[in-house]
C-alpha positions in Angstrom: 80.5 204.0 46.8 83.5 203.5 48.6 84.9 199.4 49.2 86.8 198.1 52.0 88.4 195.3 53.1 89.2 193.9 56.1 92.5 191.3 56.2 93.6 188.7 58.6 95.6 186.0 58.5 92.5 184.0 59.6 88.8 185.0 59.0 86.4 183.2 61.2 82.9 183.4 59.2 80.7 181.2 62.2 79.0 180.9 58.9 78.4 178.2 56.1 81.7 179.8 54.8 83.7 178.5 57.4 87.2 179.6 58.4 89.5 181.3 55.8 93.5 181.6 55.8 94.6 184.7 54.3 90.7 186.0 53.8 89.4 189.3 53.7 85.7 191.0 54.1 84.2 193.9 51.1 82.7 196.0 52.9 80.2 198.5 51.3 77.1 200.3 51.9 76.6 199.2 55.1 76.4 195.4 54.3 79.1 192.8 53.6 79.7 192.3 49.8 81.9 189.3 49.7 84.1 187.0 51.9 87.0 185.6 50.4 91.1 184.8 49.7 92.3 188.1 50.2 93.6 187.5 47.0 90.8 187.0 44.9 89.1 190.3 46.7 92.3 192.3 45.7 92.1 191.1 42.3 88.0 191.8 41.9 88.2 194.9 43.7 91.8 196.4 43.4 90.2 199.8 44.1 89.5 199.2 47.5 90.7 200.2 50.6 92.5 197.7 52.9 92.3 197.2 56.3 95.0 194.6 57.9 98.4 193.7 56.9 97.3 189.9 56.9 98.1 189.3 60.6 95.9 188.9 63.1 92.1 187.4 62.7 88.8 189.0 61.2 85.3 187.7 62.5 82.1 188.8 63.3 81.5 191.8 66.0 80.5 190.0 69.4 77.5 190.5 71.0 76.4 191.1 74.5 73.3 189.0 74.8 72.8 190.4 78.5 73.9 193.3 80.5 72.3 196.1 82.7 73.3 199.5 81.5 72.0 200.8 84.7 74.5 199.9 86.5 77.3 201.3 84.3 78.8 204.3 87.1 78.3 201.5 90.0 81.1 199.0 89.2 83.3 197.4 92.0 81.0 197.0 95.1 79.5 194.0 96.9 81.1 191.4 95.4 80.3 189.4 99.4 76.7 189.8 99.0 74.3 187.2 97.5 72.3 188.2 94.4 69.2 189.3 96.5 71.0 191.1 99.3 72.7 193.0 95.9 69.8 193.6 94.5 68.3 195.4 98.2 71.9 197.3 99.0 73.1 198.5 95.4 71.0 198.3 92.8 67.3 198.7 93.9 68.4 202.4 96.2 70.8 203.3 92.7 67.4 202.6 90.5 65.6 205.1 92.5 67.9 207.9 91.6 69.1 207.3 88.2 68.2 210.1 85.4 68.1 210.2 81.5 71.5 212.0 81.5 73.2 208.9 84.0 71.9 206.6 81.5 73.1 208.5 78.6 76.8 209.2 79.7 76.9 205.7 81.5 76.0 204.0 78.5 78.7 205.7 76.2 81.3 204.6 78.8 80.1 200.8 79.1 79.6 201.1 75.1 83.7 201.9 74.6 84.7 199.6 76.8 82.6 196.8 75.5 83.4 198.2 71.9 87.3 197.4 72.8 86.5 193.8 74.0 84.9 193.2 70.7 81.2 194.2 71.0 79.2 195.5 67.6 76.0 194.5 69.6 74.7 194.9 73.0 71.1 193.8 74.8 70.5 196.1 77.7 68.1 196.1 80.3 67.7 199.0 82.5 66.5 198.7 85.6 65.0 201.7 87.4 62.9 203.1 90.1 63.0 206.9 89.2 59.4 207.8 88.7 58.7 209.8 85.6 62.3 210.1 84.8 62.0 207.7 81.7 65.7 207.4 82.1 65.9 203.9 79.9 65.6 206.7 76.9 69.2 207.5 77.8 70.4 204.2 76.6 69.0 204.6 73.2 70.5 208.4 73.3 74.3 207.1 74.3 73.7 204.3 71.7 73.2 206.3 68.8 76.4 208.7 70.1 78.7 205.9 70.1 77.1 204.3 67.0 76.9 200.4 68.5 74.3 198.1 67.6 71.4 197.5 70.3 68.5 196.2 71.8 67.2 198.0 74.5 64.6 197.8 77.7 63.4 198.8 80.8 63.7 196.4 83.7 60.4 197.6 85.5 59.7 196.7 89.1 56.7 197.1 90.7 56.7 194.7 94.2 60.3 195.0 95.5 60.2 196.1 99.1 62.6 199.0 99.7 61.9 200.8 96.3 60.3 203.6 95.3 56.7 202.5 94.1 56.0 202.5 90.3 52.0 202.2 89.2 51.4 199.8 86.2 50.5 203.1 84.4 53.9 204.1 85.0 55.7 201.2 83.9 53.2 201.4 80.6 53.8 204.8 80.1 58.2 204.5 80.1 58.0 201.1 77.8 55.7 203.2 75.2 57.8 206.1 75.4 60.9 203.5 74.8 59.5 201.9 72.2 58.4 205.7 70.4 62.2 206.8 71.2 63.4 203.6 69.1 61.1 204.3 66.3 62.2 202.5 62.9 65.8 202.8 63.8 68.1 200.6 62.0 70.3 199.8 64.6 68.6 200.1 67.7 66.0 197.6 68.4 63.4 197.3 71.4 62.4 194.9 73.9 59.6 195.3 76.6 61.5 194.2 79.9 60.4 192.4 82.8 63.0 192.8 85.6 62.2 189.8 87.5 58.6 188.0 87.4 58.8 187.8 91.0 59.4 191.6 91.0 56.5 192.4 89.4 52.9 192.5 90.5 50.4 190.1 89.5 48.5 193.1 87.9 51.7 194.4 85.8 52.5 191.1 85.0 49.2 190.7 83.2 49.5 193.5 81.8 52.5 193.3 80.1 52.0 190.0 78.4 48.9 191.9 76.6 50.8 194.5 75.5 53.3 191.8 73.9 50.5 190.0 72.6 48.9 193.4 71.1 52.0 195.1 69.6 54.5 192.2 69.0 56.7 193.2 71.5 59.5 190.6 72.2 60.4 190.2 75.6 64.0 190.8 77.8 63.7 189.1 81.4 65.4 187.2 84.2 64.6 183.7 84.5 65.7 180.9 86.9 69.2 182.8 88.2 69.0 181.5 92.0 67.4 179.1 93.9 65.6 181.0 95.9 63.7 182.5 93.5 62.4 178.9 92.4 61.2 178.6 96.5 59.7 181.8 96.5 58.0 181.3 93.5 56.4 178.3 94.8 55.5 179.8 97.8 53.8 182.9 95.9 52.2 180.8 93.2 52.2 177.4 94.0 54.8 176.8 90.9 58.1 177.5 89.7 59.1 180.5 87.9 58.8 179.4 84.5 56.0 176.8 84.7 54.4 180.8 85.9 56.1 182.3 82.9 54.1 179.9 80.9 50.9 179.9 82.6 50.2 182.6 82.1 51.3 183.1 78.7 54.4 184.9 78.5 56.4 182.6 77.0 53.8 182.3 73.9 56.2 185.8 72.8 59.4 185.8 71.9 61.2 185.8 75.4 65.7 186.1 75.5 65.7 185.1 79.4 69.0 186.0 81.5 70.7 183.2 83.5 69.1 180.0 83.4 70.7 178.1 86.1 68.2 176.7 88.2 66.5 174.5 85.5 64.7 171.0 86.2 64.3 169.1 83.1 60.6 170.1 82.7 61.7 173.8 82.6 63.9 172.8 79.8 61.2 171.1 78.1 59.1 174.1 78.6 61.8 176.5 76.9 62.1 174.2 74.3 58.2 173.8 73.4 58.3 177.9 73.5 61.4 178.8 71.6 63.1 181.3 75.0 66.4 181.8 74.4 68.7 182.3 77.4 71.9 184.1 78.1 74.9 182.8 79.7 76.1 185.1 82.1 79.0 183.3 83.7 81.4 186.4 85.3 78.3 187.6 87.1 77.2 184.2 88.2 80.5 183.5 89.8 80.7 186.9 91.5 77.2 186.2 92.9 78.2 182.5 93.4 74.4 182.3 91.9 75.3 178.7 90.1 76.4 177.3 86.9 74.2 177.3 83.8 73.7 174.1 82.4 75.2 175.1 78.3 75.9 172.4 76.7 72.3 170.8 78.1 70.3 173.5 76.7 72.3 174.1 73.1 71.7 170.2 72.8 67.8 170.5 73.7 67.7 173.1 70.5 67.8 176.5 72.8 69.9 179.6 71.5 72.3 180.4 74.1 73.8 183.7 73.9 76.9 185.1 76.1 76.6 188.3 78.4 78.7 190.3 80.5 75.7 190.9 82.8 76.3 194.6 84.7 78.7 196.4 85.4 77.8 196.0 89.1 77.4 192.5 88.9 80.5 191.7 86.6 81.8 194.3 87.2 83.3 194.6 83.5 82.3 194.9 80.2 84.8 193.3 79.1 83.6 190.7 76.6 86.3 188.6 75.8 86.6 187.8 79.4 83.3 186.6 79.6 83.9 184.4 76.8 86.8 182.9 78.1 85.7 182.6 81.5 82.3 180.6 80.3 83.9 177.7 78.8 86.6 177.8 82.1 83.3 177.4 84.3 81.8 175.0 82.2 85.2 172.9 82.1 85.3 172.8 86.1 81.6 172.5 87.0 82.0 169.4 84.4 85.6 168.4 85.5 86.1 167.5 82.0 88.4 169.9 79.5 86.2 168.9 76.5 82.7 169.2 77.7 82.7 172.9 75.6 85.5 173.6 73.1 86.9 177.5 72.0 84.2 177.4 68.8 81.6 176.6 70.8 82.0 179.4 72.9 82.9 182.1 69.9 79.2 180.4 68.3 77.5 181.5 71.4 79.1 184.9 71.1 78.2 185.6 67.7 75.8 184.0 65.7 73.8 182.0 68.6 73.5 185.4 70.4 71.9 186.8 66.8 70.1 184.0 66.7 68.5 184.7 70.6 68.1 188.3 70.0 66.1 187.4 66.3 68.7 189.0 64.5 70.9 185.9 62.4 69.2 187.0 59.2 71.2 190.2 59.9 74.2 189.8 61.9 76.1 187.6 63.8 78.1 185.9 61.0 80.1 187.1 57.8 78.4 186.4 55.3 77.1 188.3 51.9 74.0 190.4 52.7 74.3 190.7 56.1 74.9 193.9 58.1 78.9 194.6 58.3 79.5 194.3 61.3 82.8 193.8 61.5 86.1 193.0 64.5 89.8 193.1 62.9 92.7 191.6 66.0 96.4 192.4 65.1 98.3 190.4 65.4 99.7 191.9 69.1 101.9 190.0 71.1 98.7 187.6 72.3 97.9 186.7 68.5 102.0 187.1 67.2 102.0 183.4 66.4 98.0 181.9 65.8 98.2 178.1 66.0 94.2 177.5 66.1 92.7 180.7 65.5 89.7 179.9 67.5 91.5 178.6 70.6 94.0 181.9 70.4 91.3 184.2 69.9 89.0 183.0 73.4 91.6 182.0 75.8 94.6 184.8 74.5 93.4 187.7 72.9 92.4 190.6 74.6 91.0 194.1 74.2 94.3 195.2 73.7 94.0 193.0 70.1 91.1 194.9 69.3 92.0 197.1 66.4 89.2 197.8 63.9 85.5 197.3 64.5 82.5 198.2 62.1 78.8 198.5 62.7 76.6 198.6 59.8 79.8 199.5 57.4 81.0 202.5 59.9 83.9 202.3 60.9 83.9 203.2 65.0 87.7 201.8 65.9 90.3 202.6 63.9 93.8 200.8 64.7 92.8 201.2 68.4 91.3 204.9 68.6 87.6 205.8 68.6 86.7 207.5 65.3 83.6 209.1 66.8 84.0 209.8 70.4 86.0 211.6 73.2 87.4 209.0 75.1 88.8 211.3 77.5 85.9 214.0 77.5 83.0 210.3 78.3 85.6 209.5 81.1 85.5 213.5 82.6 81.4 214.0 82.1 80.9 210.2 84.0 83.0 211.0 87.6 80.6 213.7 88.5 77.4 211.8 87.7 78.8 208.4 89.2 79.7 210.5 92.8 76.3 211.9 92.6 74.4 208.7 92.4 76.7 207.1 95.0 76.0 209.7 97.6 72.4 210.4 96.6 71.9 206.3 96.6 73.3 206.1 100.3 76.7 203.7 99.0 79.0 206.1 100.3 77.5 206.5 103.6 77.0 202.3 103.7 80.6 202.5 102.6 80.1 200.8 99.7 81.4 203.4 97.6 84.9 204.8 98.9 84.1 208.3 96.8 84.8 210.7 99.5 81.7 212.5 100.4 81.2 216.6 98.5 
């Protein structure tokens, strides 16, 4: 069986191993063999192939603890709107016409480009309104074409105004299907999705947390984003929108919750008692101007905090190095202190943190022997010519530009900057017609939204 490994001039484990000068990662089989000196590697395994001239930095492939594949041929509109006037003029009339074949060729574009910030690992929620399309199974399809790591699941809706009405049996029937489409895939992982609780009828709602219960389904939702869903959650319930969440008993499953801004100290508690992980979505929350998530309160309360890109219509990138780099800035102003979250804390949240939200650290998320290789090799370009502090060069300089080599369960899908199993140029061609067909057939050109001119 072949051996490769992969050589920086720094390895970052964001393991027990630590940081390595001169390191290398065997790769075989699928799984990482050893981490060591490059040296010692050469010497045990002089048969392998090498990867890296010793420049640059190895670590684990980042993952996207929270984005919206749904949105991937709607980038670059609405950035003025607030998050629920986004939601009523973008992505709510885009839900309602999105197919399996959108979600398929969508999700192979947003997969390359987040597979050149970094990304081995994404977890998607698609959000639709297309009845008896079961178009989140195109997400799973456009996965297994580009080969990335993920965690997929529908973001159903049943009570937003404006949208095309989905029956509980509906949203049943498309998580089922989902989950079926999944199967026992190695790489591919399913969650059931709640778009927003507020969103959701009272009957669906119910419903969903007894399918959880029933099937140990683990659960992908929003959760305190804006602080109006904290008012209108009182005024529909009498509570806020996680004391609902745990009322009635949908925090007793594993729940990754996107956003957590709007937190009081008893919603922290309340996490904390229940294990939710959350997702930092900072690039989306500044777009949105939806708030600042409190981090560094939550990681010292015990709570996995992951990083996302959020959508692509919410970003509007997928660029996750940019995310990275922009969640510690945030933190640093909302704070006005430079050391209230430090370039390793933010890479920890990227890798192993967000394996550790998403259930997966046994697997991924560091480099270490026995786990999954998935693997990230930066050259040493012109942003990492000269690293000083590896982690500090690889979240505030490096960009997808640095991205050379990247591995997911030992394949090799980037190879010194070019796709190994993709058309680049053929993804880009198959998107344009199905991205002006949504726009038009979603009313964003004639709200001139979308500047596509009209066919």
């Amino acid at each position: 069986m072949t051996a490769t490994i992969v050589r920086g001039e720094w390895v970052l484990t964001m393991g027990p191993l630590g940081d390595l000068r001169d390191g290398g990662v065997l790769i075989r089989g699928g799984a990482i063999e050893a981490v060591d000196a490059y040296r010692a590697l050469r010497d045990a395994f002089p048969d392998a192939e090498v990867v890296g001239d010793g420049a640059g930095v190895v670590l684990p492939g980042l993952i996207n603890a929270h984005t919206h594949l749904s949105e991937a041929l709607v980038p670059g509109m609405g950035s003025e709107l607030t998050l629920f006037e986004w939601g009523r003029r973008i992505v709510t009339p885009v839900g309602d016409h999105l197919t399996r074949e959108m979600a398929r060729v969508g999700t192979q574009l947003r997969a390359i480009e987040m597979l050149r910030s970094g990304v081995t690992t994404v977890n998607d929620m698609f959000v639709h309104g297309n009845r008896g399309s079961f178009a989140s199974l195109g997400v799973v399809d456009g996965l297994r074409s580009v080969g990335l790591r993920g965690v997929v699941s529908f973001g159903a809706e049943d009570a937003i105004e404006g949208a095309t009405p989905l029956t509980v049996g509906d949203v049943v029937d498309e998580h089922e299907a989902l989950a079926g489409h999944v199967g026992a895939d190695r790489r591919i992982g399913f969650r059931y999705g709640i778009g927003t609780l507020l969103g959701q009828s009272d009957g669906l709602l119910a419903r969903g947390v007894e399918l959880c219960v029933a099937n140990g389904w683990a659960v992908h939702t929003h959760l305190a984003e804006v602080r109006e869903e904290n008012v209108m959650a009182s005024l529909r319930w009498g509570r806020r929108t996680i004391e609902h969440a745990e009322a009635i008993g949908l925090l007793d499953v594993p729940v990754l919750a996107g956003h957590g801004i709007w937190l009081t100290e008893d919603d922290v508690d309340r996490l904390v008692r229940h294990g939710v992980a959350v997702s930092y979505n900072p690039v989306a929350n500044m777009i949105l101007g939806s708030g600042v998530c409190p981090v560094q309160r939550l990681r010292r309360a015990g709570i996995a905090v992951g990083v996302g890109t959020d959508g692509a219509a919410s970003n509007d990138s997928q660029n996750m190095l940019e995310a990275v780099k922009v969640g510690v800035l945030l933190q640093k102003v909302a704070a006005t202190d430079p050391a209230v979250m430090s370039a390793r804390d933010a890479l920890a949240m990227a890798t192993i943190e967000g394996a550790r939200a998403l259930g997966l650290d046994d697997r991924i998320g560091s480099l270490e022997p026995g786990k999954r290789a998935d693997v990230v090799r930066l050259a040493g370009t012109v942003e990492l010519a000269t690293v000083h502090d590896p982690y500090q060069q690889v979240v505030f300089c490096a960009g997808p530009r640095s991205v050379r080599d990247a591995w997911v369960e030992g394949h090799r899908l980037l190879a010194d900057g070019a796709l190994v199993d993709l058309d680049e140029d053929g993804v880009i061609e198959a998107s344009r017609p199905l991205a002006r067909e949504l726009a038009e057939r979603a009313g964003l050109v004639e709200a001139g939204l979308s500047w596509l001119p009209t066919t």
